[in-house]
C-alpha positions as CSV (number, residue, x, y, z in Angstrom):
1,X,0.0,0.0,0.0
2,X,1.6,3.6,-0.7
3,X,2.4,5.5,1.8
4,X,0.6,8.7,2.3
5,X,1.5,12.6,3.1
6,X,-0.5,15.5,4.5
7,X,-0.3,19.1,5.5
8,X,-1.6,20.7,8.2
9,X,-1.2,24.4,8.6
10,X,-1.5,25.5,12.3
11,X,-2.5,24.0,15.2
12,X,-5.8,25.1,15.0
13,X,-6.5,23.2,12.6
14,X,-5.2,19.7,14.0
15,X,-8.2,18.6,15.2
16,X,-9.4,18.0,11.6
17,X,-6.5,15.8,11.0
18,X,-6.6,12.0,12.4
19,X,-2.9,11.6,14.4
20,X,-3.3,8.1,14.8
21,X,-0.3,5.4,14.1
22,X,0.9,8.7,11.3
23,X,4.8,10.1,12.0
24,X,4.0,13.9,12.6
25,X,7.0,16.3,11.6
26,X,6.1,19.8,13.4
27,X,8.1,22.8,11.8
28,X,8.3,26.0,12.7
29,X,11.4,28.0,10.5
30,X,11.5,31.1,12.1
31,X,13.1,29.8,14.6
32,X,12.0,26.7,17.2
33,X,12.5,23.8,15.1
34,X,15.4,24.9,13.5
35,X,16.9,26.1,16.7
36,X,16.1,23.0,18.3
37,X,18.4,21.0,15.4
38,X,21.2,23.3,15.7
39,X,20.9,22.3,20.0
40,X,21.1,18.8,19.0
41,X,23.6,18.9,16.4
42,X,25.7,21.2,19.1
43,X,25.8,18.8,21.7
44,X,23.0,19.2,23.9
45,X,21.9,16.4,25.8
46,X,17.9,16.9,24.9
47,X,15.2,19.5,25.1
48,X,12.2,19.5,26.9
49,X,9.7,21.7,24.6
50,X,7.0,23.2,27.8
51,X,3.9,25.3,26.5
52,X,4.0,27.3,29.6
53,X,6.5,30.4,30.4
54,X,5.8,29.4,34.1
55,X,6.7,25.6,34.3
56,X,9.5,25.9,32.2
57,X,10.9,28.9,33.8
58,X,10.7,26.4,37.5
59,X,13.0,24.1,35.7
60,X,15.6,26.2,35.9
61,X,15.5,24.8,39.6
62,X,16.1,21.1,38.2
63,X,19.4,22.1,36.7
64,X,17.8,22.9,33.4
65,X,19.2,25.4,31.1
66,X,15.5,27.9,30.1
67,X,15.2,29.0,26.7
68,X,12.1,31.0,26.5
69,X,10.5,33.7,23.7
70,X,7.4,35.2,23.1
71,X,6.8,37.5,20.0
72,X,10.1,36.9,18.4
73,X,12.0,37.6,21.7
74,X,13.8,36.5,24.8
75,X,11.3,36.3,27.2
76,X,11.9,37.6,30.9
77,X,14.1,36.0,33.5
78,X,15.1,33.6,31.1
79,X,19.1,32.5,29.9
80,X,18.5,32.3,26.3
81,X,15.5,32.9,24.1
82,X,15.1,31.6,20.8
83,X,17.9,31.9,18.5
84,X,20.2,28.8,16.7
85,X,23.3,31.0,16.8
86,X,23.3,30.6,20.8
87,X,23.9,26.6,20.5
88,X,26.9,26.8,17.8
89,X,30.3,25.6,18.7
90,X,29.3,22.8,20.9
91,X,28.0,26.5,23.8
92,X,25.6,24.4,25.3
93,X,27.2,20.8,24.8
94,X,25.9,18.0,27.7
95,X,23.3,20.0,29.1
96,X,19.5,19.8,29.4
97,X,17.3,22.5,27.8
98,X,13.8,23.4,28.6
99,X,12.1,25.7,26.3
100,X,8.8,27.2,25.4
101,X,8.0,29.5,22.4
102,X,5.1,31.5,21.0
103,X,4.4,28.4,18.3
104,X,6.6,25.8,17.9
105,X,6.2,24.3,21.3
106,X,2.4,24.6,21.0
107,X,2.2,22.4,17.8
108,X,4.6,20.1,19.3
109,X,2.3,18.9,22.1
110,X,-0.4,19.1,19.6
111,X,1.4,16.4,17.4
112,X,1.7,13.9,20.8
113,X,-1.4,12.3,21.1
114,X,-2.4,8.3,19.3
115,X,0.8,9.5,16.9
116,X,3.5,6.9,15.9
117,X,6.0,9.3,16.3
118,X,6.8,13.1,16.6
119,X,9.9,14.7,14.3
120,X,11.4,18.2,14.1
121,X,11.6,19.7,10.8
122,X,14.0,21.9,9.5
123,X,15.4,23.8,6.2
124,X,19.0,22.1,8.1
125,X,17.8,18.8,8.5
126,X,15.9,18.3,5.4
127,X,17.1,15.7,3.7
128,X,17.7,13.8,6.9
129,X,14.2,13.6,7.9
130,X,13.1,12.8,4.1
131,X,15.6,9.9,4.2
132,X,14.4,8.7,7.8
133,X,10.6,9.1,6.1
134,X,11.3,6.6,3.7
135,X,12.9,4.1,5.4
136,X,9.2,4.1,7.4
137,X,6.3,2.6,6.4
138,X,4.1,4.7,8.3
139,X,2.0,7.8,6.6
140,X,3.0,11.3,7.4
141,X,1.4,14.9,8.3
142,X,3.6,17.5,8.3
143,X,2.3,19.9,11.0
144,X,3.2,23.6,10.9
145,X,3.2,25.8,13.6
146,X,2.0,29.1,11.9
147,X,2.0,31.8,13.4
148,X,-0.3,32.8,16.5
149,X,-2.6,30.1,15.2
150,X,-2.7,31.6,11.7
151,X,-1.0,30.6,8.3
152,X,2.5,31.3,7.7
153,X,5.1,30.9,4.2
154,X,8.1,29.8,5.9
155,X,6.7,26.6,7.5
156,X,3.8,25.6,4.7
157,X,7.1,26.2,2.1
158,X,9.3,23.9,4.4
159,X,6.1,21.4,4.0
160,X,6.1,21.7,-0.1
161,X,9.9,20.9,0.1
162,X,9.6,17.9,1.9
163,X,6.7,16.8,-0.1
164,X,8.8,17.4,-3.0
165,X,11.8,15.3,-1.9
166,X,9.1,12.4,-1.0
167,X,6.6,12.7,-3.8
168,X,8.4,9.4,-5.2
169,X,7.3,7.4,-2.6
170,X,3.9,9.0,-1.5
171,X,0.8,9.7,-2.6
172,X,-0.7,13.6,-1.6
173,X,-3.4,12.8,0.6
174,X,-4.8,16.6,0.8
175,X,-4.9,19.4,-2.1
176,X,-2.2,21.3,0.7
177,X,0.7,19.2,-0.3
178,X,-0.2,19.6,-4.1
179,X,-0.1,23.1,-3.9
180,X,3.0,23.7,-1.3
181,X,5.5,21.2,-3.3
182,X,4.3,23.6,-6.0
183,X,5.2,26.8,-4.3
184,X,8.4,25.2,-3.2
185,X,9.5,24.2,-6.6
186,X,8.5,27.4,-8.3
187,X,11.0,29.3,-5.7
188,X,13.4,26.5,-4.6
189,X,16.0,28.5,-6.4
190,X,15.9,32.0,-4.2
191,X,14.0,30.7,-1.3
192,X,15.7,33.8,1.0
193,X,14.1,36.2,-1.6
194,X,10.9,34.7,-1.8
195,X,10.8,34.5,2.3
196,X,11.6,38.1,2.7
197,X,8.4,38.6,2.1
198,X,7.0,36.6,4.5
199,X,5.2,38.4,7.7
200,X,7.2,36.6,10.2
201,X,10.9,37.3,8.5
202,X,9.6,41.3,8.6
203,X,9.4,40.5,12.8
204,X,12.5,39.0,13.2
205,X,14.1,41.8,10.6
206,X,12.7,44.5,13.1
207,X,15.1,42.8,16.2
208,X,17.8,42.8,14.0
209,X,18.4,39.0,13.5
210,X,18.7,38.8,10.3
211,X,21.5,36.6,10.5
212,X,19.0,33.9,12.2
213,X,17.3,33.9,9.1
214,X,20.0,33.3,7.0
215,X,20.7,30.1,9.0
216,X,17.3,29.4,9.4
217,X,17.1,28.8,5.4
218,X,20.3,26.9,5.2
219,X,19.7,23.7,4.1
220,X,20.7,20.5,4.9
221,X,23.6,21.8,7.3
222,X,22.7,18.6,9.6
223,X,22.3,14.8,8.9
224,X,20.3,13.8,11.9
225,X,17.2,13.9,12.6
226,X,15.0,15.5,15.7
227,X,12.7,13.0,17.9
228,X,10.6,13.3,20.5
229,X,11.1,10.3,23.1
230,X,9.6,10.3,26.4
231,X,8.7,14.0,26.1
232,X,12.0,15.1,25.4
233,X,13.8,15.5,22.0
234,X,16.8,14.1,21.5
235,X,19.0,13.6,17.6
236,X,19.3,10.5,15.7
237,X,21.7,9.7,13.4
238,X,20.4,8.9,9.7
239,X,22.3,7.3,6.8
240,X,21.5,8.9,3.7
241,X,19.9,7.4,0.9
């Protein structure tokens, strides 16, 4: 039976999708999921994504390191906020992060429940997570986080670029994934230019952090992948096909 793929395009709209025994890869570009690769592939031990500012600003107390943001910034009382530069050159190797954002960690525990398995997607682990895809025999929804519940580019084109890299091997199983492999193609070739427009890189452009975006759209820096494993993530090594 072919295997089949699926975009959903916030978290609001999750409940219309069934979870159940699918491999869910949540993405949010700008800038939790691809700051949560850049952790991993920098050495840290795992990261415990928390919904809440409060809880995960107590586990600072359980010798946690706290990443937190809200609105594109490094939320109060809090070590780091939300930016992959902080992890480079190994900064943060061995220890154990907590973190909570304004969207990614939302559609993360939205992705948890009856599903076979929960991945992090990323412009810098792309072809890593479409290898580890088909070595599975499991469908696949690709959840993005959006923004504040709403639509966003950068995530819905990071869907149409994995659907593109795994249209071989699956069949589209909602008009979404026609339309953002589509959009990905068309623009493959200046994806920074094309994301500039995008209402979420105009945020991070008014903190200055523009270099986050350029890594953000770097792709396939990384060849592991992101899992979630008793309800932390943690990286896993994948051999390319």
């Amino acid at each position: 039976m072919t295997k089949k793929i699926e975009v959903c395009f916030t978290p609001e709209l999750i409940h219309l999708h069934q979870l159940d025994g699918k491999i869910i890869v949540v993405v949010d570009i700008f800038r939790a999921t691809t700051t949560m690769m850049a952790a991993l592939a920098n050495g840290v031990e795992s990261i415990t994504p928390v919904e809440n500012l409060e809880i995960c600003r107590e586990m600072s107390k359980s010798g946690y390191i706290i990443a937190g943001e809200r609105n594109g910034v490094i939320a109060e009382g809090f070590e780091l906020g939300n930016s992959p530069l902080s992890y480079l050159n190994n900064a943060y190797s061995e220890k154990k992060i907590a973190m909570t954002t304004t969207n990614g960690t939302v559609a993360i525990e939205k992705s948890k429940k009856n599903s076979a398995e929960v991945l992090i997607g990323a412009f810098v682990n792309l072809r890593a997570t479409a290898d580890y895809l088909k070595s599975k025999e499991n469908d696949v929804l690709i959840h993005c986080a959006g923004w504040k519940g709403k639509f966003n580019l950068e995530d819905s084109l990071y869907a149409g670029a994995l659907v593109s890299l795994l249209s071989e091997k699956f069949e589209f199983d909602c008009d979404g994934a026609i339309a953002m492999k589509a959009l990905y193609e068309a623009n493959q070739s200046n994806l920074k230019g094309f994301l500039s427009q995008a209402s979420h890189a105009k945020r991070l452009q008014n903190h200055n952090i523009e270099d986050d975006i350029d890594f953000c759209l770097t792709l396939d820096k990384y060849d592991i992948i992101g899992k979630i494993k008793n309800q932390v993530l943690v990286y896993q090594k994948v051999e390319s096909n």
